[in-house]
N, C-alpha and C positions, 0 to 999 in steps of 0.2 A: 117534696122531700127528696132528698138527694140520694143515693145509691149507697155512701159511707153511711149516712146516718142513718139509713132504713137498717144497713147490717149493725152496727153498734145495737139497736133499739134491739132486737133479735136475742141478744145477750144482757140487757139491763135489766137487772131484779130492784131497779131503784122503787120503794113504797112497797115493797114486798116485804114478810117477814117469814124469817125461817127458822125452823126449829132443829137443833143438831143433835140427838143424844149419844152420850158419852165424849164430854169433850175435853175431859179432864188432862185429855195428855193425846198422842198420838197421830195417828190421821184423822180423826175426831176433827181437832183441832184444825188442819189441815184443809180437812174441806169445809169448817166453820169459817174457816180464814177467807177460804176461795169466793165463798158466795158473800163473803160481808166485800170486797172486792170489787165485787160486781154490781153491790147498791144494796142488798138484805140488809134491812136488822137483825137484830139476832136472839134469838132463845137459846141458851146455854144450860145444859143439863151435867149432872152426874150423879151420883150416889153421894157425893159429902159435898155438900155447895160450896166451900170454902174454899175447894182445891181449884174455887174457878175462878178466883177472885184479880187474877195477875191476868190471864188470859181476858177476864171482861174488859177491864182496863186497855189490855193492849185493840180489843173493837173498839171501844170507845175512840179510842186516839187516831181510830180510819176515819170519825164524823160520822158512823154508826149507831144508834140506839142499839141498847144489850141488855138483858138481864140474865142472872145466874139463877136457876130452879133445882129442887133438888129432885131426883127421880132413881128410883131406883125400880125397874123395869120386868121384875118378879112378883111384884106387887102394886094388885090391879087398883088399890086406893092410891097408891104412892102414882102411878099410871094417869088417875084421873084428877087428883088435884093440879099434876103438873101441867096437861092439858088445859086447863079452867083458870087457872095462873096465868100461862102464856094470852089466852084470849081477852082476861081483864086487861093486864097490861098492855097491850096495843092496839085490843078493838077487832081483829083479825088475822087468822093464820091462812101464811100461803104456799109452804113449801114444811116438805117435810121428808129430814134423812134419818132412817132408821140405821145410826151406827152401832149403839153399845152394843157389845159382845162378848165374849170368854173362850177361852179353851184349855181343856189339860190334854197334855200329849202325852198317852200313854198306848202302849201296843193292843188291841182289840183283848188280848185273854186278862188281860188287869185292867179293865174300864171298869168299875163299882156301879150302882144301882145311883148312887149320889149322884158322880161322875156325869152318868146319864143327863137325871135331871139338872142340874146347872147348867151343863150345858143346852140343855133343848131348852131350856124353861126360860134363859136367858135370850139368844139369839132369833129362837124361833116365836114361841109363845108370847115373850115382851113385845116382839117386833110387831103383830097382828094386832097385839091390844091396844099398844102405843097410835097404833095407822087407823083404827076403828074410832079411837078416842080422838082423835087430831079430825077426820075424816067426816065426824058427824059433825066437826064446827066448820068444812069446808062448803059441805053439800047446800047449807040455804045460800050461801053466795057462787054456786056451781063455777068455782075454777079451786083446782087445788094441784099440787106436783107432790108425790109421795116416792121417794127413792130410798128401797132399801138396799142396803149393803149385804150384797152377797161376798163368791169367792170362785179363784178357780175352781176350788173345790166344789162349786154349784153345780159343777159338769163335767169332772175327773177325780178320779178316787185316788188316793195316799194313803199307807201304810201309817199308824199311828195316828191316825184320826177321822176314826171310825163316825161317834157322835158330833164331831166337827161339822164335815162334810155333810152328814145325814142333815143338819140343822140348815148349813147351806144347800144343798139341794131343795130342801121346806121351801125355803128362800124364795129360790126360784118358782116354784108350782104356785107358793104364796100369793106373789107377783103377778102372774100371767091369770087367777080366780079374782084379785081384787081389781086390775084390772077392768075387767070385764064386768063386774060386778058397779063400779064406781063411776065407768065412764061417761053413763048418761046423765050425770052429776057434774060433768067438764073436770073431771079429775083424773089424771094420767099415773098409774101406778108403772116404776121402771126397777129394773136391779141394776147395780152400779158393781161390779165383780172386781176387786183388785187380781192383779198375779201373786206373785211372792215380792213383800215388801217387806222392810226390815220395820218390825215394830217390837211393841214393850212385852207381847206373847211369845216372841218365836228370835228374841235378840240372841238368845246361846248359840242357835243354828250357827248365826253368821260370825261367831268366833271359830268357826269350826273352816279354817282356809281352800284344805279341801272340796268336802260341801259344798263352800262355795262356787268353786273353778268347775264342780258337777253341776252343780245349779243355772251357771251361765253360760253351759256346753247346751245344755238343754231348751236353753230362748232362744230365739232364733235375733233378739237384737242385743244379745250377748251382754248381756247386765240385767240384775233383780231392779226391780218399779223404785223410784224416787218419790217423796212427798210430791212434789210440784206437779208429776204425771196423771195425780186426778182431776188436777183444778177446771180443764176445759170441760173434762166428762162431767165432772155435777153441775158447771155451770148451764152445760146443754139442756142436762135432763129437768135442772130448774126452771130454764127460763122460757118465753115464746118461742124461742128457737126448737122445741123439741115438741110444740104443740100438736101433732100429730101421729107422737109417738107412746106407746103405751103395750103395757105387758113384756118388754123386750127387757134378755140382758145383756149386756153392754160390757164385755169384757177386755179390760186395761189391763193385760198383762205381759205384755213381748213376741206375745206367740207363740205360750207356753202351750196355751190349748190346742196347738196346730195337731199334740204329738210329736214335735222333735225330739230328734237325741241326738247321740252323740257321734260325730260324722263318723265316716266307715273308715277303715284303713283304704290305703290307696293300694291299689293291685300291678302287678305289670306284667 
């Protein structure tokens, strides 16, 4: 085998199937895209099946096998028939990205007891159950990829989002117990951390021009995360290529987490 073809094979999720939850819209979809790309089939989840019916289609038309499941992620039946679904239909699960999520952005002294839970119930509590349920159909055939979606926020705190962060941070600790917990099972548990990307939670920000121009004083490669700039990262943490990586988070954000700011006046 030749030296190209050993690196392609490296990256091929071709007979692989993966499961993407929340892919109704956003980066969801994005990194659904990435790994059908790469040779995945695909398990397509949301809370209203329906809204996935134009996106299945568009896998489909890569030469992808696809199905749409409904799952809503707060509920641990809804949790496990979607699990048991994906496995009838293709016989086996090999990857698996914990996206759904939520957030309300509100200042720490007006976060509600509700507030709370949706948020943690959604990003943190879904994300473990959803990986437990996936996880026990990886374990008799010990190879499985489990990448949950964290945040910068996983490991830098922001003003107005208090229960955000708390849930990504979870994220993280999550990560690095399942891990460890999973690996003697050939199952590699990763966090996949965006920076500041513009999605369908935090779109008002980036009408705010300002904001913005603070926003990209602060990266050090002076522009908020693109769709496209996940594709390599989940495909890594899916494929052979990251087989002996696990517990790690993997943060795709500019360099936001360096700590930059905003450069100094010049002196003379």
């Amino acid at each position: 085998m030749n030296d190209s073809r050993a690196n392609q094979e490296l990256f091929d999720l071709s007979g692989r199937v993966a499961i993407v939850t929340g892919t109704s819209r956003g980066l969801g979809q994005n990194l659904a895209r990435a790994l059908a790309r790469a040779g995945a089939d695909m398990v397509l989840t949301s809370r209203n099946r329906d809204s996935l019916s134009a996106f299945e289609a568009e896998i489909a038309a890569l030469g992808r096998r696809a199905i749409s499941l409904e799952l809503d992620v707060r509920s641990h039946e809804s949790i496990e028939r979607m699990a048991a679904a994906a496995e009838d239909a293709f016989g086996h699960l090999d990857i698996l990205v914990n996206n759904a999520g939520c957030n309300i952005r509100k200042p720490a002294v007006d976060v509600t007891w509700e507030d709370w839970n949706q948020i943690l119930d959604t990003n943190l509590r879904g994300s473990f159950f959803v990986a437990q349920a996936v996880a026990r159909r990886m374990i008799s055939r010990r190879y499985g990829r489990i990448i949950n979606i964290g945040s910068v926020t996983s490991v830098a705190g922001y003003a107005g989002l208090a229960p955000y962060g708390a849930s990504r941070g979870g994220i993280r600790q999550l990560t690095m117990s399942l891990a460890d917990d999973w690996g003697q099972h050939g199952i590699t548990v990763n966090c996949l951390a965006p920076g500041w990307f513009r999605t369908e939670q935090n779109k008002i920000l980036y009408e705010d021009k300002e904001w913005v121009e603070y926003l990209c004083d602060r990266i050090p490669l002076k522009r908020p995360g693109e769709p496209h700039d996940l594709d390599a990262a989940v495909v890594f943490l899916a494929a052979e290529s990251s087989r002996y990586v696990t517990g790690q988070t993997l943060l795709v954000d500019g360099g936001i987490s360096t700590g930059a700011m905003r450069a100094l006046p010049k002196t003379h």
